[in-house]
ChimeraX commands (.cxc) that place a marker at each C-alpha (Angstrom):
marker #1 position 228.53,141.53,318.87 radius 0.5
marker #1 position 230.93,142.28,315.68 radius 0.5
marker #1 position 229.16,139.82,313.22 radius 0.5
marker #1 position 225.25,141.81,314.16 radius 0.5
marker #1 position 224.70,145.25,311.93 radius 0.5
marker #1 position 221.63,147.01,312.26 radius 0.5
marker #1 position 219.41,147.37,308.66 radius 0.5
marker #1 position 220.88,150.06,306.99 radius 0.5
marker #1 position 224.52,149.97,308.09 radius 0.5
marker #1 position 227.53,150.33,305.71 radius 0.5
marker #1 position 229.34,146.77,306.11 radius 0.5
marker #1 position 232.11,144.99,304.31 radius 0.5
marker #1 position 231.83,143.26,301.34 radius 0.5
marker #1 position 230.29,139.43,302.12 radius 0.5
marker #1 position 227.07,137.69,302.80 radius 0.5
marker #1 position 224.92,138.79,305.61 radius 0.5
marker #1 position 221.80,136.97,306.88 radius 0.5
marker #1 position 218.64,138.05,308.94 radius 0.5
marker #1 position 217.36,135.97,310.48 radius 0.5
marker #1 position 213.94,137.65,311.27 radius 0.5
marker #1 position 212.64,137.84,307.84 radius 0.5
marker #1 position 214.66,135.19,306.45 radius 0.5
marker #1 position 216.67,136.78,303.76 radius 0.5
marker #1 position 220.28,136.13,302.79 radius 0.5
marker #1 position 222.21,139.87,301.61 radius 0.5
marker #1 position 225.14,139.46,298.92 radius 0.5
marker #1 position 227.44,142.79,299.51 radius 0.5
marker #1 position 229.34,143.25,296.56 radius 0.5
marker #1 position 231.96,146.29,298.02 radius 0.5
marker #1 position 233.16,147.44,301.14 radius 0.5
marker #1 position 231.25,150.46,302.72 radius 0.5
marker #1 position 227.96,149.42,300.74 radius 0.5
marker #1 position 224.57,149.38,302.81 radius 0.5
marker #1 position 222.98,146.68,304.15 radius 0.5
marker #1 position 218.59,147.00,302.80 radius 0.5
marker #1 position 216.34,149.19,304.86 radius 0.5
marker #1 position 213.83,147.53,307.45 radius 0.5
marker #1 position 213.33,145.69,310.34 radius 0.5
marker #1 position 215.65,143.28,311.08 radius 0.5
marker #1 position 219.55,142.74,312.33 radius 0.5
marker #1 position 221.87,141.22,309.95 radius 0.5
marker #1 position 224.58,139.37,310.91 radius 0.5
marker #1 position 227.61,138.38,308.46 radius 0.5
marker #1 position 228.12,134.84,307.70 radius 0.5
marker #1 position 230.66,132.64,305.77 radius 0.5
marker #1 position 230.13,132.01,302.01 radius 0.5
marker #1 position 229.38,127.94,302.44 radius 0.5
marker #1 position 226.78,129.10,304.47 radius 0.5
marker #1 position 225.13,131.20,302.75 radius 0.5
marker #1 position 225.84,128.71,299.20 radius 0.5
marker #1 position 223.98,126.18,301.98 radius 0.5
marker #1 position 221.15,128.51,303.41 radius 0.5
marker #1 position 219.73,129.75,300.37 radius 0.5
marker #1 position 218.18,126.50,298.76 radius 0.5
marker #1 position 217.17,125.99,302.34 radius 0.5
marker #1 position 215.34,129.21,302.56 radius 0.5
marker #1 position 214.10,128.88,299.63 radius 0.5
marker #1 position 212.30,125.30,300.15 radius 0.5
marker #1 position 210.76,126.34,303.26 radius 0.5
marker #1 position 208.92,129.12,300.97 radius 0.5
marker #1 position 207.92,127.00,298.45 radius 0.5
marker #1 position 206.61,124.46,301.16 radius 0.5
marker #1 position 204.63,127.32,302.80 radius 0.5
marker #1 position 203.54,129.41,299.76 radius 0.5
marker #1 position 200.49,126.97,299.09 radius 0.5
marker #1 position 199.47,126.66,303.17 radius 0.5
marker #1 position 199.33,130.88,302.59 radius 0.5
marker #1 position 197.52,130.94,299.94 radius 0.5
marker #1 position 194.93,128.31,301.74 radius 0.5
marker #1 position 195.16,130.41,305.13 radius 0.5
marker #1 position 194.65,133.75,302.84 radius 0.5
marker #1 position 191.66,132.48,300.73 radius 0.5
marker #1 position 189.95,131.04,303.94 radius 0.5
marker #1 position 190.30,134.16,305.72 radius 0.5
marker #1 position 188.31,135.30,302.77 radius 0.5
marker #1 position 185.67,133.23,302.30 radius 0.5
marker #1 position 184.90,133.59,306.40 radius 0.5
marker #1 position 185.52,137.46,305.93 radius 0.5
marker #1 position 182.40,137.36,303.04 radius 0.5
marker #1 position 180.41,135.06,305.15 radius 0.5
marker #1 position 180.32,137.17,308.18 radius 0.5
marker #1 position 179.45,140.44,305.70 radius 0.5
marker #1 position 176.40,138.51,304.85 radius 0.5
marker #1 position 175.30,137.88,308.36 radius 0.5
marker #1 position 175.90,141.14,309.66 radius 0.5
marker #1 position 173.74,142.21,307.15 radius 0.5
marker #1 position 170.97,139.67,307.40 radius 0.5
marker #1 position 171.25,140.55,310.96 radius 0.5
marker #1 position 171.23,144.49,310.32 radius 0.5
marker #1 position 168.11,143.70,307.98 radius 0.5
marker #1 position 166.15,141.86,310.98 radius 0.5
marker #1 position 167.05,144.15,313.22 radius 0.5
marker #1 position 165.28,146.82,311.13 radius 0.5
marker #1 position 162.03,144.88,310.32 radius 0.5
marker #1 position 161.39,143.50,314.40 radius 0.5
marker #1 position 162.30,147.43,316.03 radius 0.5
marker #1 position 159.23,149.95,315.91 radius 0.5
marker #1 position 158.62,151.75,312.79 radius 0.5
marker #1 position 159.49,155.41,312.71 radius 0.5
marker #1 position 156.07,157.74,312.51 radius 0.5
marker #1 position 156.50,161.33,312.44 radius 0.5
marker #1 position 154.85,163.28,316.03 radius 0.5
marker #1 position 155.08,159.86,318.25 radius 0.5
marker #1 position 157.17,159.41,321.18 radius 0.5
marker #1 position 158.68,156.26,321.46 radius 0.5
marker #1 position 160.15,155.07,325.00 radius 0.5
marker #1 position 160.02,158.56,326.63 radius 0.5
marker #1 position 156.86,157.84,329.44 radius 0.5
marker #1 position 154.18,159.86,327.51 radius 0.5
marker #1 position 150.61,158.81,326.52 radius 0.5
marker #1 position 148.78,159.89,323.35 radius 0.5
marker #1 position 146.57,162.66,323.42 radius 0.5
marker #1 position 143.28,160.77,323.82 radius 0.5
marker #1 position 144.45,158.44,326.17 radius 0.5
marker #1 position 145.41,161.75,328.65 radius 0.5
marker #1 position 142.16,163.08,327.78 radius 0.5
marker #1 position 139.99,160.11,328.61 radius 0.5
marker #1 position 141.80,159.97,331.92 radius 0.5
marker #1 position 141.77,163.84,333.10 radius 0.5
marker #1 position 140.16,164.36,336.01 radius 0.5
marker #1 position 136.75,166.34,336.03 radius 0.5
marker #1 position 138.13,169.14,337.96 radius 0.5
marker #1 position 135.53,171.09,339.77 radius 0.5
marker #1 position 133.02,168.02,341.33 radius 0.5
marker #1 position 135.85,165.74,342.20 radius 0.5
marker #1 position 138.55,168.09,343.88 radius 0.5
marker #1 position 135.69,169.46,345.56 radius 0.5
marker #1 position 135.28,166.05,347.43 radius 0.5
marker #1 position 139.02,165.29,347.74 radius 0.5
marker #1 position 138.98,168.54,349.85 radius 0.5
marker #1 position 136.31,167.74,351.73 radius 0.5
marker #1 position 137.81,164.41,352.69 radius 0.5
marker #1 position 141.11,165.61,353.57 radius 0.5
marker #1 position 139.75,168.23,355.69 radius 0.5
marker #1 position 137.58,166.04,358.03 radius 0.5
marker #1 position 140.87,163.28,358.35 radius 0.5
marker #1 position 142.50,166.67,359.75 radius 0.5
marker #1 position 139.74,167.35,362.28 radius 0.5
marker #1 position 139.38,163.90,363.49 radius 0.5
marker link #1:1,2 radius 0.2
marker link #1:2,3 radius 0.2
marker link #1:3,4 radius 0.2
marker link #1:4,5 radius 0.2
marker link #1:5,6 radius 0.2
marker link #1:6,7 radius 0.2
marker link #1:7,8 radius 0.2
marker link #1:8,9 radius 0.2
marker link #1:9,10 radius 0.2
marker link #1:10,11 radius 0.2
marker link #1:11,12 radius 0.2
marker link #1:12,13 radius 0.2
marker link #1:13,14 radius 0.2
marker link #1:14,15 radius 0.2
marker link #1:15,16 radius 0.2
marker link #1:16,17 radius 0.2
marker link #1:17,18 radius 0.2
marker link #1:18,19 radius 0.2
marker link #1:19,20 radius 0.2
marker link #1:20,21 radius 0.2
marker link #1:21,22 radius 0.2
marker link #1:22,23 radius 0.2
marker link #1:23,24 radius 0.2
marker link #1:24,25 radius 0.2
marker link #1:25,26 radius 0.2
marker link #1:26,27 radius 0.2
marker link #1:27,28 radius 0.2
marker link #1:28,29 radius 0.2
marker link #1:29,30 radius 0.2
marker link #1:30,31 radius 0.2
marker link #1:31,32 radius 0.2
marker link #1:32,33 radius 0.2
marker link #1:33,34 radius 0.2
marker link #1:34,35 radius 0.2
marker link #1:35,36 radius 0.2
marker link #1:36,37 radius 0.2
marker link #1:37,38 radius 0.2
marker link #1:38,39 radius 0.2
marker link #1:39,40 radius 0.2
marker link #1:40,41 radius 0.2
marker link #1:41,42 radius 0.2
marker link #1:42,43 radius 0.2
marker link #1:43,44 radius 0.2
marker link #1:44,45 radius 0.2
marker link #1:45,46 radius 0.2
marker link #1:46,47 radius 0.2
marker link #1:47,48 radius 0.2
marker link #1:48,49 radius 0.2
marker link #1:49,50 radius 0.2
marker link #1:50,51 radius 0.2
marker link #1:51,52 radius 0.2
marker link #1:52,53 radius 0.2
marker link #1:53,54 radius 0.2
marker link #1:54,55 radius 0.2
marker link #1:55,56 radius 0.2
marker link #1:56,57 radius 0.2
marker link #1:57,58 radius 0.2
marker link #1:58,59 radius 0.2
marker link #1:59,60 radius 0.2
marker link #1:60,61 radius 0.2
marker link #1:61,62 radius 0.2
marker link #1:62,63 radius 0.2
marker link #1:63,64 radius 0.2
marker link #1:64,65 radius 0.2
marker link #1:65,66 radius 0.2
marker link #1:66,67 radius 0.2
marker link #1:67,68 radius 0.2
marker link #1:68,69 radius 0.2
marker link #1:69,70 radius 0.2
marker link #1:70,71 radius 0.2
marker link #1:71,72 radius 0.2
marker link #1:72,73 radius 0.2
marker link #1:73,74 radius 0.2
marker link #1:74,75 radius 0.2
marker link #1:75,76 radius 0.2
marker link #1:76,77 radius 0.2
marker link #1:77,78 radius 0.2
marker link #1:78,79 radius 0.2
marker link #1:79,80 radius 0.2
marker link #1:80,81 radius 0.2
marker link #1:81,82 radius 0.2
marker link #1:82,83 radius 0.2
marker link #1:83,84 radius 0.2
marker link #1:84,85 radius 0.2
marker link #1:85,86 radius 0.2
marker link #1:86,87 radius 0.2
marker link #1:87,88 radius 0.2
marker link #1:88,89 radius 0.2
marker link #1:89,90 radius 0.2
marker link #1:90,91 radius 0.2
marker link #1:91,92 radius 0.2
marker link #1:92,93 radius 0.2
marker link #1:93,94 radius 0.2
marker link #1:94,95 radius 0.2
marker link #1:95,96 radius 0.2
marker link #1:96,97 radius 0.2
marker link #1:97,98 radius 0.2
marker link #1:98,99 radius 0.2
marker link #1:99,100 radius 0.2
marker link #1:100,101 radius 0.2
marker link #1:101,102 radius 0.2
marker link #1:102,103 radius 0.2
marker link #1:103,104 radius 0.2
marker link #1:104,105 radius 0.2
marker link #1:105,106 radius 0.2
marker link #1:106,107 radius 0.2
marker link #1:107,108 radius 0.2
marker link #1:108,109 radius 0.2
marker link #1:109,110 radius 0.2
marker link #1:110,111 radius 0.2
marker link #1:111,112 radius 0.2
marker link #1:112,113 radius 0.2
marker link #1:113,114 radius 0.2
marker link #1:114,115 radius 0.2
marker link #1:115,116 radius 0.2
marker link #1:116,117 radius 0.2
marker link #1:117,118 radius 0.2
marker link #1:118,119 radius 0.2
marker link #1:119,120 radius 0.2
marker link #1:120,121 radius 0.2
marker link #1:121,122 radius 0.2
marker link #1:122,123 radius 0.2
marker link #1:123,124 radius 0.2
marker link #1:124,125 radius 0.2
marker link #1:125,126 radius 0.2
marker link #1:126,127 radius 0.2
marker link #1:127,128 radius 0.2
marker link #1:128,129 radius 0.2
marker link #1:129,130 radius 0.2
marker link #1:130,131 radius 0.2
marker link #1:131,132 radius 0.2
marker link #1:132,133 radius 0.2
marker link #1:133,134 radius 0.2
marker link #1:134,135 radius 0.2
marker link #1:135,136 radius 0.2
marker link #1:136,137 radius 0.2
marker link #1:137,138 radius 0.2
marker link #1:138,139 radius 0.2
view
């Protein structure tokens, strides 16, 4: 199209409007550069731009307080959900197991006593345990 300039183009002297962020461009001399950004201009008529400009301008001042709301809600939920995942990091803490130096937590392995008390007495009983194997072999 010949009335669509990227941002940063040199373009004729006039009034040039984009669209995407809603801004209206005065260019005072020929060969002067349109402003840096995202966006494509394109070149409108002067009534249009005497006509788009309050208009533009409206629409900001009937959105600026609905930001404001939006951004002070966003917030007040962003401070609420700090406090929670706190509280929650703080219960988390107090229900898990304590940390005590020389235990083994969740790995299979019993205390020392309770290995002890459950070692087999090793002469007397594998003595047996032979025995019995040996005469299930025989018969």
């Amino acid at each position: 199209m010949a009335n669509t300039f990227e941002s940063g183009a040199a373009v004729k002297s006039g009034y040039y409007l984009d669209a995407a962020g809603w801004a209206v461009h005065p260019v005072a001399h020929d060969g002067e550069r349109l402003p840096v950004g995202r966006g494509e201009w394109r070149r409108i008529p002067t009534l249009a731009a005497i006509a788009l400009t309050p208009i533009l301008g409206l629409v900001f001042l009937m959105f600026l307080p609905v930001i404001g709301f939006a951004l002070a809600t966003q917030a007040a939920v962003q401070k609420l959900l700090t406090i929670f995942r706190a509280s929650a990091i703080d219960l988390a803490a107090t229900v898990g197991p304590g940390w005590a130096p020389g235990e083994a937590h969740l790995t299979g392995k019993r205390g020392e006593e309770a290995a002890e008390k459950d070692a087999p007495e090793a002469p007397g009983r594998l003595d047996d345990l032979e025995k019995e194997i040996d005469g299930k072999r025989k018969a």
